[in-house]
C-alpha positions as CSV (number, residue, x, y, z in Angstrom):
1,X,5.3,17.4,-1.6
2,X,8.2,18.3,-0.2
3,X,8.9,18.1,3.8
4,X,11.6,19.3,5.0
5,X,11.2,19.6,8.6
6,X,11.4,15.5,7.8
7,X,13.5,15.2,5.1
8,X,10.7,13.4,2.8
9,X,9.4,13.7,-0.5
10,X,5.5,12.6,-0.8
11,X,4.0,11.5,-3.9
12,X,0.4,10.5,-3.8
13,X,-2.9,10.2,-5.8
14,X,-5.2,8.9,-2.7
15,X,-5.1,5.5,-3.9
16,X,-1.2,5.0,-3.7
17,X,1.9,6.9,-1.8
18,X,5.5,7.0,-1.9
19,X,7.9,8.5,0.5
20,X,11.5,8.9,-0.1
21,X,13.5,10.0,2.9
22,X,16.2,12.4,1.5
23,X,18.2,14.9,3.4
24,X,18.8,16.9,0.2
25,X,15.1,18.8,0.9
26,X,15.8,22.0,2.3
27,X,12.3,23.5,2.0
28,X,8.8,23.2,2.3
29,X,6.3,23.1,-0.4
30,X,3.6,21.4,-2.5
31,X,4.8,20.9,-6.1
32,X,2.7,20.5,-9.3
33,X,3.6,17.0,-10.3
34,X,3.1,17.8,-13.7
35,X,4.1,21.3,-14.4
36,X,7.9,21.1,-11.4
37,X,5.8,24.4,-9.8
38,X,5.2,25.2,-6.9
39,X,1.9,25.6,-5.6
40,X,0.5,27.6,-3.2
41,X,-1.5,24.9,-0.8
42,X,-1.4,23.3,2.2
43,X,-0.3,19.5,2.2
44,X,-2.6,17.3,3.7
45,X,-0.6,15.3,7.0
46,X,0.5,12.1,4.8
47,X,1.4,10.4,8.7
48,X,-2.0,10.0,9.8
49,X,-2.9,7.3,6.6
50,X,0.3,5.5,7.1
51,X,-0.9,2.2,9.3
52,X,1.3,2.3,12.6
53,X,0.5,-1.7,13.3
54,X,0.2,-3.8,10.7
55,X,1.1,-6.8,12.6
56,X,1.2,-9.2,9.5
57,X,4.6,-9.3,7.5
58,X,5.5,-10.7,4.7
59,X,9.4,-10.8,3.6
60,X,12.0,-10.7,0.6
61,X,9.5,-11.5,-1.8
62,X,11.1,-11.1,-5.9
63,X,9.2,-7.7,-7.0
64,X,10.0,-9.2,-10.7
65,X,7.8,-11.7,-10.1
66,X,4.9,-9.7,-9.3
67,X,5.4,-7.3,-11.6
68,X,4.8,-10.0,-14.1
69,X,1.5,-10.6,-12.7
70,X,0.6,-7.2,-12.0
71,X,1.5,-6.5,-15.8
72,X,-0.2,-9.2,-16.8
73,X,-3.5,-8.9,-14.8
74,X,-3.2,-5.1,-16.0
75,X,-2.7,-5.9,-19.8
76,X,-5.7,-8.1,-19.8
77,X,-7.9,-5.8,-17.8
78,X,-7.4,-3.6,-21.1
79,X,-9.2,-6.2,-23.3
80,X,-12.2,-6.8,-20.6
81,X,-15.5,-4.7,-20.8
82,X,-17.4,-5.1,-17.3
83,X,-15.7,-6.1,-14.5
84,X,-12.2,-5.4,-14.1
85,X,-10.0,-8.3,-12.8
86,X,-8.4,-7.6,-9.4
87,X,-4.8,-8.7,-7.6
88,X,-5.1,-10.4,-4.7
89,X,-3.1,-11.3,-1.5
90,X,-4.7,-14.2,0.4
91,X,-3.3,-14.2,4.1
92,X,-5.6,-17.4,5.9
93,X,-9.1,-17.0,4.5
94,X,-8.8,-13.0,3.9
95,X,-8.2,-11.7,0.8
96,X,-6.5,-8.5,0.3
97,X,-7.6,-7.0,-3.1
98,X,-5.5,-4.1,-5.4
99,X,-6.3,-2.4,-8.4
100,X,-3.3,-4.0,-10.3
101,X,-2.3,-1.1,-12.3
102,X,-1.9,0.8,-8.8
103,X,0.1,-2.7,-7.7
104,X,2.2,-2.3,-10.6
105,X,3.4,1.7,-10.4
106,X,4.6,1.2,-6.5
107,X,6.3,-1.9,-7.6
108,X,8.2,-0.4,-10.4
109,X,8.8,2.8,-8.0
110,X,11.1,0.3,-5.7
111,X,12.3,-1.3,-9.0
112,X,13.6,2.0,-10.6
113,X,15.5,2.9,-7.4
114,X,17.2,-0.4,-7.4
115,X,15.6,-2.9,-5.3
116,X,15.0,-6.7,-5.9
117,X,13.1,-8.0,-2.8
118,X,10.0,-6.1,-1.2
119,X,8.4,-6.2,2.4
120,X,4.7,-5.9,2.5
121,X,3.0,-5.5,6.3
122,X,-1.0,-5.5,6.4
123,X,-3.8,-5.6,8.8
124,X,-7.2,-5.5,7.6
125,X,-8.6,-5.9,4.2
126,X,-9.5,-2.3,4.4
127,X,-6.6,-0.6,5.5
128,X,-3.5,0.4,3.1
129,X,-0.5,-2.3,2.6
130,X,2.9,-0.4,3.8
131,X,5.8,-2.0,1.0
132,X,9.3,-1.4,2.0
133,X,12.2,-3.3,1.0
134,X,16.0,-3.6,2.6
135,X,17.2,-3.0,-0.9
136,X,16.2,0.4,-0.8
137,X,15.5,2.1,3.3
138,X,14.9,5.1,2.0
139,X,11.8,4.0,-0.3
140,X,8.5,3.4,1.1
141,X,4.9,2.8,-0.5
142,X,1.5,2.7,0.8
143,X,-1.3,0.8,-1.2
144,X,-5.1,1.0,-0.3
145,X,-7.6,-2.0,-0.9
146,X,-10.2,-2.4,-2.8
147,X,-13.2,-3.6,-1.6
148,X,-13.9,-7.0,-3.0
149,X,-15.5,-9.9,-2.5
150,X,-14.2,-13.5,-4.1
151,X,-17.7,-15.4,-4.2
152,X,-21.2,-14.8,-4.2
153,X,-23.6,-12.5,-6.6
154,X,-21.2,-9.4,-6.3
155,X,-17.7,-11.5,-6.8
156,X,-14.9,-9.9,-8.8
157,X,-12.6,-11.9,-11.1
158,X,-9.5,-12.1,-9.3
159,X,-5.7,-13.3,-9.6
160,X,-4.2,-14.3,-6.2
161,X,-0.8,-13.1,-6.4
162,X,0.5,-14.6,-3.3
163,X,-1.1,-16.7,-0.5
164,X,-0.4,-18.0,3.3
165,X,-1.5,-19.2,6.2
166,X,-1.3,-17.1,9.6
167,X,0.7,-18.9,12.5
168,X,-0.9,-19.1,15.6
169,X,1.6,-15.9,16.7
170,X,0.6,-14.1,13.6
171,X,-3.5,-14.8,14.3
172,X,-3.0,-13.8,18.0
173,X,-1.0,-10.8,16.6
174,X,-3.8,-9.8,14.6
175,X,-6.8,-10.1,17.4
176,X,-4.6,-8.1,19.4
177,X,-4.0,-5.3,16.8
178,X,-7.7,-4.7,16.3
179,X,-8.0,-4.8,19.7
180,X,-5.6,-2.3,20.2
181,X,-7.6,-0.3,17.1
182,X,-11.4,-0.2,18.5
183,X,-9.8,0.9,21.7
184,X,-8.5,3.7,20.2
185,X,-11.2,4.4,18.1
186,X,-13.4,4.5,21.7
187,X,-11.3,6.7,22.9
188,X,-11.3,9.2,19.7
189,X,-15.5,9.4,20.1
190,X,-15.5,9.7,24.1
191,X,-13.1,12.9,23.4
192,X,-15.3,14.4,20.4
């Protein structure tokens, strides 16, 4: 998609989205990504799924390095039959899991463009990552979670591809946030 009223291209499959500010886009229009036509159809708004406050960040980490495990926990889900193994982020005792084929394309999206280090800002387990990196302003990625859980009769094999604890600013940071969240969500029912 190409928006030109915002100088953004928009490439998305509902699991994953880039956006590429560029003020060479001088018109408007949906394009067939596999055929370069142009279709006649409206563009869904891409904004509204792009998290506003995701009030945990994590900075400059080496997109090499998880593109080796994202390769590597994609190659082996091609010799498993059953359950497929997940990539997971582990922020205090929440785990953020990824389909690591989907990790692996917006990783190599920032990589092709140039960039070394990546930015990865989160909220919830079930709202999309946003992945930016200084390297490259222009690029930006949004990933969306799988649902997932580590233990119990349901539990998915699992790699955790990076970990932390939350500060006490960070933890704070995200009570507020979902406060700020169900009080918006209020206010969307009372007005429907």
């Amino acid at each position: 998609y190409l928006d030109a009223e915002n100088k953004v291209l928009v490439a998305t499959d509902a699991h994953k989205m880039i956006w590429i500010n560029t003020p060479s886009i001088k018109e408007t229009k949906v394009i067939n990504p596999k055929t370069g036509a142009t279709i006649d159809a409206r563009f869904p708004d891409y904004k509204v799924v792009i998290p506003e406050n995701n009030p945990i960040k994590i900075k400059g980490l080496s997109i090499s390095d998880l593109l080796s495990q994202t390769n590597g926990v994609d190659r082996a889900n091609k010799f498993i039959n059953g359950k497929e193994i997940l990539t997971v982020i582990k922020i205090g005792g929440t785990d953020y899991a990824f389909d690591p084929k989907l990790f692996n394309e917006v990783l190599t999206t920032f990589a092709e463009h140039g960039a070394k280090k990546i930015d990865i800002s989160l909220s919830r387990p079930d709202r999309g990552i946003v992945l930016s990196s200084k390297d490259t302003p222009n690029v930006h990625g949004l990933l969306m979670p799988r649902m997932f859980e580590a233990e119990g009769e349901n539990a998915l094999p699992h790699k955790i591809i990076y970990q932390k604890e939350l500060t006490k600013e960070e933890r704070q940071d995200v009570i507020n946030s979902e406060i700020d969240n169900l009080k918006k969500d209020l206010k969307n029912q009372k007005a429907e």
